[in-house]
VEXNULO-805120 format. One line per 5 residues: number of its first residue (from 1); their letters; for each residue x, y, z of N, C-alpha, C, O. Coordinates in Angstrom, 3 decimals. Atoms other than C-alpha are relative to their C-alpha. Layout:
// residues N
NUM) a) X:Y:Z:X:Y:Z:X:Y:Z:X:Y:Z | ...
***
This chain:
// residues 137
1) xxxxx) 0.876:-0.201:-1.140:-35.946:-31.376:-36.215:0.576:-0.652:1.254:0.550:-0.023:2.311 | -0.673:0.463:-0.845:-34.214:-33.636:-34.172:1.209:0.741:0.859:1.303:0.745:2.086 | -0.767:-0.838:-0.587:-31.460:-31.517:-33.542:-0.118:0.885:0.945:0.398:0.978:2.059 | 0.872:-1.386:-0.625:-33.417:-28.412:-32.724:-0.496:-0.766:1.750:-0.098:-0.380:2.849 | 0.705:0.630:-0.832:-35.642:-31.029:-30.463:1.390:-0.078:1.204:1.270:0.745:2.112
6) xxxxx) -0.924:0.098:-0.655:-32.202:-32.006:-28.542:0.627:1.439:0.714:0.750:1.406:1.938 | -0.437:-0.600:-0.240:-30.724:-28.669:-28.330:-0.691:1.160:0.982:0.028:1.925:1.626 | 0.714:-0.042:-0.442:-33.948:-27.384:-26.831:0.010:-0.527:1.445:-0.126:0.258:2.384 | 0.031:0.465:-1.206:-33.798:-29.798:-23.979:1.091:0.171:0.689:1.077:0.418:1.895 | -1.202:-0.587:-1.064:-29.937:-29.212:-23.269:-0.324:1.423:0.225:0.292:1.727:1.247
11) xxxxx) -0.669:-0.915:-0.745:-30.193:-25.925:-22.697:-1.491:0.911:0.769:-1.604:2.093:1.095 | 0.685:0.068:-1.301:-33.225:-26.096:-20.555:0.658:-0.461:1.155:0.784:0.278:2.131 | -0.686:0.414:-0.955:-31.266:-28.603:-18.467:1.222:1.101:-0.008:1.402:1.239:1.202 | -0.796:-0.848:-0.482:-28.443:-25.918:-18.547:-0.901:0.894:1.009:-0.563:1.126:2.170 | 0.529:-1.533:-0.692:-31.345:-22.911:-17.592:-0.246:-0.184:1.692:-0.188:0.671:2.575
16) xxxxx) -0.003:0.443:-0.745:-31.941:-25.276:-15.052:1.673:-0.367:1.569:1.713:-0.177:2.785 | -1.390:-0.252:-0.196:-28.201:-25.762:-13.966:-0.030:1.542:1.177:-0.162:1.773:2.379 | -0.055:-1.366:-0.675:-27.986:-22.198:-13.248:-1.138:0.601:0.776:-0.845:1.632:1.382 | 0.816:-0.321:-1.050:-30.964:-21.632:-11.332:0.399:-0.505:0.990:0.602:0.217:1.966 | -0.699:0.872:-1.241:-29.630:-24.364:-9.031:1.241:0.918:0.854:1.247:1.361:2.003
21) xxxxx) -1.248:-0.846:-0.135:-26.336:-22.548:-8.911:-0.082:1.427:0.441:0.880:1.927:1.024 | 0.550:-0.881:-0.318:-28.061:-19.546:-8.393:-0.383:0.410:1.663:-0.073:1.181:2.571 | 0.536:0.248:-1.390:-29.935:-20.570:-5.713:0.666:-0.412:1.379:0.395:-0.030:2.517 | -1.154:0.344:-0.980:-26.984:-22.388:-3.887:-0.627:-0.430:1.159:-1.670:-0.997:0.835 | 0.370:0.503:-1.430:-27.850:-23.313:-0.286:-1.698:-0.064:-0.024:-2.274:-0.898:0.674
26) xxxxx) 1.280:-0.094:-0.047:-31.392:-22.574:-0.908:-0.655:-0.662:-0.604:-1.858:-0.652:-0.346 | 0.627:1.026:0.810:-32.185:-25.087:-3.339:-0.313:-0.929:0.626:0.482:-1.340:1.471 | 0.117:0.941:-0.779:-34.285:-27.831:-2.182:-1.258:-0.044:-1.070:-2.029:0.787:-1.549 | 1.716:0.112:0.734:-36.944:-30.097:-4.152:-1.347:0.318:0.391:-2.301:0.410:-0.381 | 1.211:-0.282:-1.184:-39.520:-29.342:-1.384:0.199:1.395:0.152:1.232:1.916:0.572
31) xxxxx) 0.347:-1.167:0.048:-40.754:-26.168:-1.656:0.223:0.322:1.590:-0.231:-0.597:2.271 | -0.187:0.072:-1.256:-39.664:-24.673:2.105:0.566:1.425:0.137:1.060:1.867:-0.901 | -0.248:-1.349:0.015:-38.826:-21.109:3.285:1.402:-0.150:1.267:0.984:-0.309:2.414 | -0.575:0.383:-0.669:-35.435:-21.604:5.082:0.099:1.343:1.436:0.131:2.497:1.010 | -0.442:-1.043:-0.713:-34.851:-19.376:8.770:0.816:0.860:-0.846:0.225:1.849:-1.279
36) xxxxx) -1.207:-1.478:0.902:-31.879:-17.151:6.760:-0.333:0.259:-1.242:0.408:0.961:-1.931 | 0.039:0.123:1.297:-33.633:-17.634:3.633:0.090:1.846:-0.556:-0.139:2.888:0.059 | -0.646:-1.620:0.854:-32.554:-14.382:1.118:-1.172:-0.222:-1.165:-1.578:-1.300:-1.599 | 0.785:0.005:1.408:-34.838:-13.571:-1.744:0.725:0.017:-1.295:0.652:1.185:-1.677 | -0.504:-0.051:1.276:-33.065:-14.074:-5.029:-0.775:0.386:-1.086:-1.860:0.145:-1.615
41) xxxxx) 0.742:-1.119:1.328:-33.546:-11.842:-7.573:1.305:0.351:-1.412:1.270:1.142:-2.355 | -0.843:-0.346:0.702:-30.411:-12.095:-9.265:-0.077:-1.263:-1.412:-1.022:-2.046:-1.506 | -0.378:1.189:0.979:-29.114:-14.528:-12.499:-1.335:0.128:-0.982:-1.777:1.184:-1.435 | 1.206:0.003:0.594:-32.344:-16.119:-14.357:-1.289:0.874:0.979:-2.468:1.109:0.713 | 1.795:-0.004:-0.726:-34.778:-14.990:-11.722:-0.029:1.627:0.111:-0.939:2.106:0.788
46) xxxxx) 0.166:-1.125:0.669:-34.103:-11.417:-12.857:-0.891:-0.065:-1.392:-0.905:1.054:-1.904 | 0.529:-0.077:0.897:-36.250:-12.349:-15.892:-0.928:-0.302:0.327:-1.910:0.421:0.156 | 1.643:1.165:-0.696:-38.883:-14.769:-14.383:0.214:-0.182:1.228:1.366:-0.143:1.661 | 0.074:0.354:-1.146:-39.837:-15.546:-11.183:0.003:-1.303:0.335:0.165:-1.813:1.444 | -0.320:1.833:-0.180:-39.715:-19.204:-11.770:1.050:-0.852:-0.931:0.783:-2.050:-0.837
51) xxxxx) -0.514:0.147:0.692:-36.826:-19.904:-14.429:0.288:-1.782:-0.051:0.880:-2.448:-0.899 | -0.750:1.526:-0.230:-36.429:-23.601:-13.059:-1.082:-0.767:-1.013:-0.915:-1.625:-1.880 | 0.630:0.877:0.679:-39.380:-24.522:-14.229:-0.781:0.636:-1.575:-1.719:0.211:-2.250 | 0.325:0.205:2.025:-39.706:-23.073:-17.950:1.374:-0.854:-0.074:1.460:-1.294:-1.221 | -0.523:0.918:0.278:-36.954:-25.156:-17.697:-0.281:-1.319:-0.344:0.109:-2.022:-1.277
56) xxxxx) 0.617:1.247:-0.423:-38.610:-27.924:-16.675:-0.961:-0.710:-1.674:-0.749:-1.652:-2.438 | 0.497:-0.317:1.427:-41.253:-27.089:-19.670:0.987:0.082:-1.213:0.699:-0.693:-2.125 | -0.691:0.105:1.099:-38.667:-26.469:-22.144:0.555:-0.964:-0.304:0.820:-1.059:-1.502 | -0.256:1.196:-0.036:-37.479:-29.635:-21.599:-0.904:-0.953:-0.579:-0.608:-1.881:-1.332 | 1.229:1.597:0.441:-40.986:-31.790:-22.099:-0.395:0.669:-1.441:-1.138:-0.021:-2.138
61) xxxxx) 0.038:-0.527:1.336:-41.040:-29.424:-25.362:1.050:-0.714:-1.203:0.780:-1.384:-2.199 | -1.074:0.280:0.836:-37.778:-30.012:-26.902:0.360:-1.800:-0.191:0.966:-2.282:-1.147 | -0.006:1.316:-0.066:-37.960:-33.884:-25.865:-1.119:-0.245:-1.028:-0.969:-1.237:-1.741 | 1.274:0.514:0.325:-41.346:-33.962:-27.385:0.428:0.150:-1.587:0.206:-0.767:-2.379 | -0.349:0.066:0.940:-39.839:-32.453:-30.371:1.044:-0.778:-0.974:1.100:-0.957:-2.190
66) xxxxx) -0.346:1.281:0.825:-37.416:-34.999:-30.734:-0.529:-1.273:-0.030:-0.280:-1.917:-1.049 | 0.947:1.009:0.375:-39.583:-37.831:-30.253:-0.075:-0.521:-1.143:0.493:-1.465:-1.692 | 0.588:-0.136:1.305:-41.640:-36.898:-33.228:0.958:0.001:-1.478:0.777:-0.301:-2.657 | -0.702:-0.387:2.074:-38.772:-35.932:-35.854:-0.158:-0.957:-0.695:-0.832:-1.913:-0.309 | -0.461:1.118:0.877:-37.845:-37.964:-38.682:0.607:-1.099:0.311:1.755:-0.690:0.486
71) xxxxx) -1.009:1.502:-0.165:-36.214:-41.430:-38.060:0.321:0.128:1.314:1.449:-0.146:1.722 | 0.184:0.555:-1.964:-37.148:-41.381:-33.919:-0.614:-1.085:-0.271:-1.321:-0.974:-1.272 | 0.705:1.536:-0.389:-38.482:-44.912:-33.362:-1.389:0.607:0.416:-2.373:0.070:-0.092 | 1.458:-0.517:0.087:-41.532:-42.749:-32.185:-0.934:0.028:-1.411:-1.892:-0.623:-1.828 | 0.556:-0.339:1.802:-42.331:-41.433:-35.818:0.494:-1.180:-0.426:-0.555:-1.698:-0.809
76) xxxxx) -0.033:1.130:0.922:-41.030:-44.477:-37.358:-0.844:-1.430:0.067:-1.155:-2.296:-0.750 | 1.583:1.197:0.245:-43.668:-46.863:-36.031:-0.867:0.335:0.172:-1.858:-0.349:0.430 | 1.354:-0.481:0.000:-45.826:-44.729:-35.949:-1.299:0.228:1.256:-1.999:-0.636:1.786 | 0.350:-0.195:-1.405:-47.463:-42.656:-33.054:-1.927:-0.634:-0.192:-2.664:-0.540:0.789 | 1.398:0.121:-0.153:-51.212:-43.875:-34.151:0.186:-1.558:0.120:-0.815:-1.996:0.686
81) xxxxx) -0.505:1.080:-0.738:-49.577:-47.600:-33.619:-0.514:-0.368:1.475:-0.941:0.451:2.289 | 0.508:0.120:-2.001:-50.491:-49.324:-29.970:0.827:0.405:0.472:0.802:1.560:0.896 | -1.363:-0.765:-0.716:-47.600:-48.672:-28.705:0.442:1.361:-0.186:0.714:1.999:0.831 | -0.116:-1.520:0.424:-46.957:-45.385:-30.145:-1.455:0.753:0.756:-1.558:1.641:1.602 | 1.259:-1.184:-0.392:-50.418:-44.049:-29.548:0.189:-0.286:2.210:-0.131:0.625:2.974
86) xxxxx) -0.253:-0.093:-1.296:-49.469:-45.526:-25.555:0.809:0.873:0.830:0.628:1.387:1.934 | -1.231:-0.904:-0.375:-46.306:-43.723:-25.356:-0.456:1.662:0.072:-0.141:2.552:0.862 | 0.152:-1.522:0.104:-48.029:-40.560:-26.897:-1.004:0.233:1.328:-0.950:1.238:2.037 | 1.049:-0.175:-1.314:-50.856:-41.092:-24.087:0.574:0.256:1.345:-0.115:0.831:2.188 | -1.175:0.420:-0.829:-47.997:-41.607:-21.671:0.428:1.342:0.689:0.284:1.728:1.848
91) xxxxx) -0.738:-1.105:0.031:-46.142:-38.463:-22.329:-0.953:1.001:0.008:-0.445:1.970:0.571 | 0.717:-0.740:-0.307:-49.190:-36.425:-22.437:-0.879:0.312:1.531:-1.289:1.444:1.784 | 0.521:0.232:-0.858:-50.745:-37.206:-19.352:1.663:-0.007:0.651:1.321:-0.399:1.766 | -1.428:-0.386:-0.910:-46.614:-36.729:-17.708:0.029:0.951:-0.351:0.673:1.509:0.537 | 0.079:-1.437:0.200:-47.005:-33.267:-19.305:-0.956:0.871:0.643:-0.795:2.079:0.819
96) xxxxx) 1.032:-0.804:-0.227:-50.335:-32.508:-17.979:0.213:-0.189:1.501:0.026:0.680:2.353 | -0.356:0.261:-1.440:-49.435:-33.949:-14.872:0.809:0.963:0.620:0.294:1.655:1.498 | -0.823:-0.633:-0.440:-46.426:-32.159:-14.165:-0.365:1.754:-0.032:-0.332:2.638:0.824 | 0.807:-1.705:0.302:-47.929:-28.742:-15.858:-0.678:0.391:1.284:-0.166:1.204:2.054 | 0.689:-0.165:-1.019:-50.818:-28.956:-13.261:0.738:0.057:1.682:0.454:0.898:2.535
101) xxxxx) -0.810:-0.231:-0.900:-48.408:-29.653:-10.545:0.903:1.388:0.498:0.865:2.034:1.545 | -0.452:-1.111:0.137:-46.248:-27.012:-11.399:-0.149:1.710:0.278:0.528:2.668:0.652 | 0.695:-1.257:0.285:-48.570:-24.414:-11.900:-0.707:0.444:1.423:-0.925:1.596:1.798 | 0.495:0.199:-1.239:-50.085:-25.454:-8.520:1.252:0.660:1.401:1.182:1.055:2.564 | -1.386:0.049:-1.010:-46.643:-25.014:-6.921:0.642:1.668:-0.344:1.291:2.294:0.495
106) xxxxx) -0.370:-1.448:0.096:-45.841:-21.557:-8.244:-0.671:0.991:0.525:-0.317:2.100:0.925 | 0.597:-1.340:-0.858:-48.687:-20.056:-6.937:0.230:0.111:1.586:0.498:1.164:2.164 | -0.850:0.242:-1.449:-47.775:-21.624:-3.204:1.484:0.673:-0.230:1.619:1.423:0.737 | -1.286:-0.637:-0.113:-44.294:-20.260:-3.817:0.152:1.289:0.185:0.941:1.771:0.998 | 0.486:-1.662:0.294:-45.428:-16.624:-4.720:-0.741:0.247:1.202:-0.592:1.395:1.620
111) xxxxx) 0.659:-0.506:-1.203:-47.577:-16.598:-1.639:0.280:-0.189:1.103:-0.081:0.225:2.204 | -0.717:0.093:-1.432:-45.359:-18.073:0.211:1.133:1.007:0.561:1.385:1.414:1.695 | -0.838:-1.191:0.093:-42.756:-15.619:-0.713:-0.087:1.348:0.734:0.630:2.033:1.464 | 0.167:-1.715:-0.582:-44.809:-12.488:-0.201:-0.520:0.201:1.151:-0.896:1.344:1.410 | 0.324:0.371:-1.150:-45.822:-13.825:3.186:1.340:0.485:1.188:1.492:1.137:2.220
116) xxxxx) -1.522:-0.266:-1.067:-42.052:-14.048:4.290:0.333:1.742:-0.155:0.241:2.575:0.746 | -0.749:-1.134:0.566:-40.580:-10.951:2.206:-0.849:1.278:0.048:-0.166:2.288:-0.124 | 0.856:-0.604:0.485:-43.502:-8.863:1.943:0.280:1.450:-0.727:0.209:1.461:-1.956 | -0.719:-1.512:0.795:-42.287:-5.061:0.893:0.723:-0.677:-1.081:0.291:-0.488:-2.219 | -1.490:0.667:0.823:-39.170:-7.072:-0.875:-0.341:-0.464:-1.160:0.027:-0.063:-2.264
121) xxxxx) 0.812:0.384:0.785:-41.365:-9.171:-2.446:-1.062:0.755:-1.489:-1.098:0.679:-2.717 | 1.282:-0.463:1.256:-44.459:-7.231:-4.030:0.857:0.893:-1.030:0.539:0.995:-2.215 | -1.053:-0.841:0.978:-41.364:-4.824:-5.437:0.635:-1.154:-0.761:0.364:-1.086:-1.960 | -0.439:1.356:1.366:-39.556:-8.335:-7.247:-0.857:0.041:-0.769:-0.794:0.447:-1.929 | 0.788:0.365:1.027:-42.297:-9.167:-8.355:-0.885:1.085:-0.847:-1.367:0.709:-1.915
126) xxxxx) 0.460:-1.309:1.181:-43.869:-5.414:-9.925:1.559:0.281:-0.643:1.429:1.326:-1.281 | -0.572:0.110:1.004:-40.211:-5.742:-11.700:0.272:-0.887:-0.545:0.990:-0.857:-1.545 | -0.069:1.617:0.874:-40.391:-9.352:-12.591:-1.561:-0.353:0.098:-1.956:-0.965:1.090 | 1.010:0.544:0.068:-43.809:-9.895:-13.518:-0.613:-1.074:-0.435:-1.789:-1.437:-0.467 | 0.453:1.398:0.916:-43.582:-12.939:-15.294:0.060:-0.991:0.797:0.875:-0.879:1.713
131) xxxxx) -0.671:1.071:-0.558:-43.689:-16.304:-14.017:0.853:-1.070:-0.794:1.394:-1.995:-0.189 | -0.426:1.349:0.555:-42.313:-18.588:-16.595:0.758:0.521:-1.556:1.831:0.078:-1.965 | -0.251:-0.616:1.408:-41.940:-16.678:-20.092:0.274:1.764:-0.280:-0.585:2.451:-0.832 | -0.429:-1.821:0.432:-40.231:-12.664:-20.440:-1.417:0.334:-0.865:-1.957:-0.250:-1.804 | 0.714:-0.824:0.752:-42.644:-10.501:-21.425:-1.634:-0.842:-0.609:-2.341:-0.292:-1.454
136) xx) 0.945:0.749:0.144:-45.461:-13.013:-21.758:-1.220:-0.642:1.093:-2.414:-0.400:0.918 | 0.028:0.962:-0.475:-46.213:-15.433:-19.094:0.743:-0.100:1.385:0.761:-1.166:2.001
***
């Protein structure tokens, strides 16, 4: 499980990677619509409209899953422990946190988008309808 859990989070931080790379000049942690800004529609954001952040998510997944495995110091003292049950309180409330954030921030992005782009836009997004998960989500 551990493995899985690890391999999970690298290659979020890769999906992540390449959105960056993607994005190039346009990347910025602060959500912001630059004067020359271009709509990208190419790389991951041909699948999803937000690929950075199922990254982001796939990440507090695959971490979470190694945590828990077998012979993590999490599972080995035991998450119903004080400390364990703190950490698990910890990491849940940095999941729900960030989730809510997130989720908050995609819909500002999408409306900020079809504000700038508008034609450009509502067409991305009736062929990328997802925000976070292909064919799901």
């Amino acid at each position: 499980m551990a493995v899985l859990g690890a391999s999970v989070t690298v290659l979020a931080g890769l999906l992540r990677w390449w959105c960056f790379s993607e994005l190039g000049r346009l990347f910025d942690f602060q959500f912001n619509i630059k004067p020359d800004h271009q709509l990208v529609t190419s790389g991951p954001y041909s699948f999803v409209r937000h690929p950075s952040y199922t990254g982001i998510f796939a990440s507090f997944i695959g971490a979470t899953i190694y945590m828990y495995s077998p012979g993590h110091w999490l599972r080995a003292c035991g998450s119903s422990s004080g400390v364990g049950m703190a950490v698990s309180v910890m990491w849940g409330l940095n999941f729900a946190i960030c989730f809510y954030g997130l989720g908050t921030r995609m819909g500002a992005e999408d409306e900020g988008l079809r504000r700038r782009f508008g034609k450009e836009w509502d067409e991305f997004a009736q062929r990328v309808p997802f925000r976070l998960i292909p064919g799901i989500y």
